[in-house]
Residue, then its C-alpha position, 0 to 999 in steps of 0.5 A: x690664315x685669311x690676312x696674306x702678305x704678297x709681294x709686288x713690283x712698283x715700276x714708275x713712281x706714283x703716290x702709294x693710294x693712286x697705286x692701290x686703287x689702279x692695281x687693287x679696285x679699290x675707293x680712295x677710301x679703302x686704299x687710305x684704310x689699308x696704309x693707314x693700318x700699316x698694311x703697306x710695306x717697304x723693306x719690311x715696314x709699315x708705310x703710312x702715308x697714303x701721299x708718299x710717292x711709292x716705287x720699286x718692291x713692296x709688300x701689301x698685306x690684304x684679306x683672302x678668304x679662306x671659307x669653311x663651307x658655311x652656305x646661306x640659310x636664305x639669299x637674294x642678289x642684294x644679301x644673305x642670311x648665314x646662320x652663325x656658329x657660336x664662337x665665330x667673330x663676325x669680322x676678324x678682330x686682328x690679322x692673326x684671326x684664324x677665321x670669321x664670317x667674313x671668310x664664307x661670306x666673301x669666298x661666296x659673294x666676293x671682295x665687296x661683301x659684308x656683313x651689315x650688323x653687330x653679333x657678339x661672338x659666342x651669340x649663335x644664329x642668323x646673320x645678314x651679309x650684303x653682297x656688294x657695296x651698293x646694298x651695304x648701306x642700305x642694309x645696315x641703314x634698316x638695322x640703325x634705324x630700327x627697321x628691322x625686327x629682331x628675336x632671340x632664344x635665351x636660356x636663363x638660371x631659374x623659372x620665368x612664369x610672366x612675360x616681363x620687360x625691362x626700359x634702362x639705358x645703357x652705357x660704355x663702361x671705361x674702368x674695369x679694375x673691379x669689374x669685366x662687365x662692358x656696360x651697365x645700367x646708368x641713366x646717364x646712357x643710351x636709352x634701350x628697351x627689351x621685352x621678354x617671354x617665358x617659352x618653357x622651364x626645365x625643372x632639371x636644369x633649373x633654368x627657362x627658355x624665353x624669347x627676347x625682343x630688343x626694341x634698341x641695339x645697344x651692346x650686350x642690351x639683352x645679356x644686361x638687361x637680364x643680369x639686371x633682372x638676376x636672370x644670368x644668361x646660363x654660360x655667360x661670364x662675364x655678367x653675374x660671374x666673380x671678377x676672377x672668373x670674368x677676368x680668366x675667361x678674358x685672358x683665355x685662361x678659363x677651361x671648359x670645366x670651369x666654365x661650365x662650373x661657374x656658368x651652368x654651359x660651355x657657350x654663351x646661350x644666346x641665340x638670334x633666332x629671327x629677322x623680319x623687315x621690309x627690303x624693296x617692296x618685300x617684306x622678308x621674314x626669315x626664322x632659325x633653323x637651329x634646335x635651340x632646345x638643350x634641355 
């Protein structure tokens, strides 16, 4: 398990944050993060108050990677680009988290490295990491300013003939009583713009394979967008899937079987297949390896 618990020795009184930030390397910042997440113990309890003078035993849980092996697809000095497995978190969502990206990219590049843009966990392919903190920003500034071209591969239920695209905001959904969906086509949301192309149809399956281009980053922007179309994204359950099943699937409790039955796949099919953008002077353009091809 990558979060650890360690115990230090605190031998002259100082303020728990100065403490962090001589023993650990860490910004103000940081160190307020990991007490104000209760990662600071005192006799076993969370201590979180960043000002309080500190001395004597203390625990301090922290972030040890413990990669898989997982090597960059491509990487410079500033940043990586991973080629993510569907079902993998990005970040660890809790310290029970078993493993995430954060794992390799931090066992590869260090304390300092990060990934610098949202992948919904089941979604597979390409994922950038900045190797240190001087490149973060920057790195998610292009992903926030739209600088940066994304495509994915996505197989949907039916036949797609035309290429199409779908211009519909998108907002944060608050009550699920009814629905698991996240989001929703509202025109009270955040304005978002997708564009799609047929690549191939599988009469067998009875389901296409199309590029998706999002213009915007909103959440689950392509899985909604083609739920709003009646194009559900085969395996995805929670839009276009009975509340049950969604609610199953949320709690843990949908078995692979079920899944499939309901879905049409045991994975979501999405897939990030490519990223061009412009980074000091150098245009990148950096393409999936992954045979996204099931059919």
């Amino acid at each position: 398990m990558p979060f650890v618990k360690k115990s230090f020795r605190v031998d002259e009184p100082i303020k728990a944050f100065l403490y962090l930030i001589r023993a650990f390397n860490f910004s103000q910042g940081e160190a307020q993060r990991v007490i104000a997440r209760g990662r600071l113990l005192i006799d076993n309890i969370s201590m979180r108050d960043s000002s309080k003078v500190i001395s004597g035993d203390i625990e301090i849980v922290y972030f040890e990677p413990k990669g898989r092996g997982l090597k960059p697809l491509f990487q410079t000095k500033d940043f990586m680009i991973f080629e993510k497995p569907s079902g993998v978190l990005v970040h660890p969502n809790t310290m029970a988290t078993e493993y995430s990206m954060l794992d390799d990219i931090r066992e590869i590049a260090g304390d300092y490295a990060n990934g610098v843009h949202r992948i919904d966990m089941e979604t597979s392919g390409l994922l950038m990491a900045s190797k240190d903190k001087k490149s973060e920003p920057i790195l998610k500034g292009l992903f926030e300013d739209r600088d940066i071209k994304k495509s994915y591969l996505a197989w949907v239920e039916g036949e797609v003939r035309e290429p199409f695209s779908v211009d519909s905001p998108i907002k944060i959904r608050t009550d699920y009583t009814t629905s698991k969906h996240k989001v929703e086509i509202n025109p009270n949301g955040k304005s978002a713009y997708t564009e799609f192309e047929p690549i191939k149809y599988d009469k067998s399956l009875n389901a296409s394979l199309i590029a998706c281009y999002p213009h915007t980053g909103r959440t689950h922007q392509i899985r909604v967008h083609l739920f709003s179309m009646g194009r559900r994204i085969l395996g995805d359950p929670i839009y276009g899937t009975e509340f049950n099943i969604s609610d199953k699937y949320l709690e843990g409790k949908l078995s692979q079987k079920d899944r499939f039955t309901h879905t049409g796949a045991t994975r979501l099919m999405l897939h990030a297949k490519s990223l061009e953008f412009r980074y000091r002077g150098n245009l990148f353009y950096i393409e999936s390896k992954v045979d996204f091809d099931f059919s």
